[in-house]
Backbone as a chain_set.jsonl record, in Angstrom:
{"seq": "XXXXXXXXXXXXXXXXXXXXXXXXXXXXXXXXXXXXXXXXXXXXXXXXXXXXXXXXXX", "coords": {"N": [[110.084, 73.921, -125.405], [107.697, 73.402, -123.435], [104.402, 75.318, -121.548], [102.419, 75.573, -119.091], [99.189, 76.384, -119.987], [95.87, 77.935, -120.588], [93.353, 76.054, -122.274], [91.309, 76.764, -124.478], [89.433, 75.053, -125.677], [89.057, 72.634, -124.413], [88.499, 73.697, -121.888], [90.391, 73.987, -120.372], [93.517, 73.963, -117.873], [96.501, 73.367, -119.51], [99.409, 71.504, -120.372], [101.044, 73.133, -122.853], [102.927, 73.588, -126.28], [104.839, 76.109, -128.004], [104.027, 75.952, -130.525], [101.313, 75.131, -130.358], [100.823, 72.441, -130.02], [99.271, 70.33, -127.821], [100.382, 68.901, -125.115], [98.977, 67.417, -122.673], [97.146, 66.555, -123.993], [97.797, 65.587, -126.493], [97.635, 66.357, -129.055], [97.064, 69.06, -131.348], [95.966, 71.908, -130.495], [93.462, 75.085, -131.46], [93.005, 76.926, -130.108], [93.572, 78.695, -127.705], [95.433, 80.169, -124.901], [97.516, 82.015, -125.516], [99.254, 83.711, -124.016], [101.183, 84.408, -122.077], [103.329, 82.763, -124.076], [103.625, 85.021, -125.703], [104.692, 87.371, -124.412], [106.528, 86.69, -123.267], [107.968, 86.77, -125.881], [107.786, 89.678, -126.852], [109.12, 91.64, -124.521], [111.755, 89.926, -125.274], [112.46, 90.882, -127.657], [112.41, 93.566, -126.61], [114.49, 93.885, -124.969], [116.206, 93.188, -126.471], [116.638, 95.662, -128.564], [116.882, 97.343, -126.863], [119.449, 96.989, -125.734], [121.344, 95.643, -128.533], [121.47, 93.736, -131.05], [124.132, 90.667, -132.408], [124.27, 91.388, -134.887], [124.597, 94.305, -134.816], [127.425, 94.941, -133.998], [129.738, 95.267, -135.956]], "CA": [[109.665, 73.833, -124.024], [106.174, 73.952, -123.182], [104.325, 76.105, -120.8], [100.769, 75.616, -118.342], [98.477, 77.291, -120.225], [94.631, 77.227, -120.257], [92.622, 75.516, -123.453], [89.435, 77.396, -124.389], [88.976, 74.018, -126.344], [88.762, 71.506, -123.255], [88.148, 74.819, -120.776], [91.234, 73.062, -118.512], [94.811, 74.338, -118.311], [97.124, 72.126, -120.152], [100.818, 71.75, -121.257], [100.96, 73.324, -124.346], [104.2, 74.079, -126.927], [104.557, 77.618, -128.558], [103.254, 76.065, -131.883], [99.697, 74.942, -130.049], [100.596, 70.952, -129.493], [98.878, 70.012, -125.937], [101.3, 67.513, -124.189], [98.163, 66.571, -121.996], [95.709, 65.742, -124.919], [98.661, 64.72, -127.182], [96.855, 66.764, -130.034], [97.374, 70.103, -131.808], [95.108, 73.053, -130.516], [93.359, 76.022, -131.686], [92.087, 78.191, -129.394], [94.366, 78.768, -126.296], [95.539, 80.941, -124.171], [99.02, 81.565, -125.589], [100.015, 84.957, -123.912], [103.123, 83.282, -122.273], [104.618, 83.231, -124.738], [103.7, 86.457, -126.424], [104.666, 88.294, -122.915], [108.331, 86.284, -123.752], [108.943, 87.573, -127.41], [108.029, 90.957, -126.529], [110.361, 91.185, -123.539], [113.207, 89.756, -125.959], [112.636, 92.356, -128.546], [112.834, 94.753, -126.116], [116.084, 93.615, -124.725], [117.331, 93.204, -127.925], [116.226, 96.419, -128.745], [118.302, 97.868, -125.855], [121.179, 96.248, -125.873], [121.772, 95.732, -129.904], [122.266, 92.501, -131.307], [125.168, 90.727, -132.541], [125.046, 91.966, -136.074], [125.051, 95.591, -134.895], [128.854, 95.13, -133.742], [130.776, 95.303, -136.692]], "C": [[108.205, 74.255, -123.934], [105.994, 74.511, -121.927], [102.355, 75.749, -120.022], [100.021, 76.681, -119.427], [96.894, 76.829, -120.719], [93.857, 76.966, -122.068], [91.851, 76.175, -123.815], [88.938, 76.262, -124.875], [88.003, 73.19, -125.662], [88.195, 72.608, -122.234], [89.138, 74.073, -119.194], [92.267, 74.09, -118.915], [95.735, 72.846, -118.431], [98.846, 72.613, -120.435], [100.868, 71.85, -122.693], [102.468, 74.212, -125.363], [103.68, 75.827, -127.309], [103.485, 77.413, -130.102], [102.019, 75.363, -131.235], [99.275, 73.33, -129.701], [100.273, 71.106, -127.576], [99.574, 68.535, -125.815], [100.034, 66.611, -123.797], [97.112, 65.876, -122.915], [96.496, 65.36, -125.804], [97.655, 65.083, -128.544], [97.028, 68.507, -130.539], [95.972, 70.804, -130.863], [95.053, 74.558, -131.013], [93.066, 77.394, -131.152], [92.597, 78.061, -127.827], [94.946, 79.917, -125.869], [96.902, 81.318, -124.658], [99.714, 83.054, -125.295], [101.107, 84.919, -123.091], [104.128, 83.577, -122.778], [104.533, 84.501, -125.775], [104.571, 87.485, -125.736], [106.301, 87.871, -123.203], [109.313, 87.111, -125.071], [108.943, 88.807, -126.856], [109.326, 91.385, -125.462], [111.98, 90.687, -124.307], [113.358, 90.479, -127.049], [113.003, 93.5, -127.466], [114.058, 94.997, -125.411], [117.018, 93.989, -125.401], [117.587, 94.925, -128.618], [117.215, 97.714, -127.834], [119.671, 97.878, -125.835], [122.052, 95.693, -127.448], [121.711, 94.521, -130.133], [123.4, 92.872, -131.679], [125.776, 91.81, -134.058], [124.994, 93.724, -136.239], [126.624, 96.009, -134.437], [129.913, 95.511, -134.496], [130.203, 95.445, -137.736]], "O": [[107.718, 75.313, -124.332], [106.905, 74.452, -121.101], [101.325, 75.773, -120.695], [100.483, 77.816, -119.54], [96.643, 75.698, -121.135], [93.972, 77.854, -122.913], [91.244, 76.278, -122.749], [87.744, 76.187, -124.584], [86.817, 72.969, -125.91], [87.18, 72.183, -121.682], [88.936, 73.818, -118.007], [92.162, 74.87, -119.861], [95.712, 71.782, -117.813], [99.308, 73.736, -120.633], [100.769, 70.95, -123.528], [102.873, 75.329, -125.041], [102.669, 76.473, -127.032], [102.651, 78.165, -130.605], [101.595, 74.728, -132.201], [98.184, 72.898, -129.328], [100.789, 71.674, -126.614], [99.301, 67.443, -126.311], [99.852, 65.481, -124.251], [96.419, 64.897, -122.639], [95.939, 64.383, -126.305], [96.97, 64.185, -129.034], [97.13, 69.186, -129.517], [95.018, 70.064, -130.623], [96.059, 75.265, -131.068], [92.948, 78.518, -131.64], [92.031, 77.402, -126.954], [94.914, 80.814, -126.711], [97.701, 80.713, -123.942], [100.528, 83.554, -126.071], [102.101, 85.507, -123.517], [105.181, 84.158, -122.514], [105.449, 84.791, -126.544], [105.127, 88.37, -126.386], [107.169, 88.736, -123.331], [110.414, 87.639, -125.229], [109.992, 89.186, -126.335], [110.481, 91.366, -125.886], [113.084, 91.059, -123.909], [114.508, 90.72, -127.415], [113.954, 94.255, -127.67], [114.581, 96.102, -125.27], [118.051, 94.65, -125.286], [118.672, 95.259, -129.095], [117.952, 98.626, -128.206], [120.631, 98.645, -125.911], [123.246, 95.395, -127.421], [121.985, 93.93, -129.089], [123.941, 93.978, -131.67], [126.776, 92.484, -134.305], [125.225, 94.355, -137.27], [127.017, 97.174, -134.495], [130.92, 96.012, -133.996], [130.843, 95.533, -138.784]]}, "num_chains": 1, "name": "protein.A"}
């Protein structure tokens, strides 16, 4: 799933995946804004982190 996020490349905001493909330029990028999804993992470590995963059950 991709996410709005801004280019430094083009200097626009664009649809861009977690691995750095831009939907709107239909081209890999390097240099983007990708705290999104940083702001996501963290947040699911820290969940996880809380609440245990599965393979702490048994």
């Amino acid at each position: 799933m991709s996410k709005w996020a801004f280019n430094y490349e083009s200097g626009e905001y664009e649809d861009i995946d977690r691995d750095g493909f831009s939907w709107t330029r239909g081209e890999y990028t390097y240099n983007w804004d990708d705290s999104e999804y940083r702001r996501e993992e963290e947040e699911e470590r820290r969940r996880n982190s809380l609440f245990g995963d599965d393979t702490d059950l048994w």
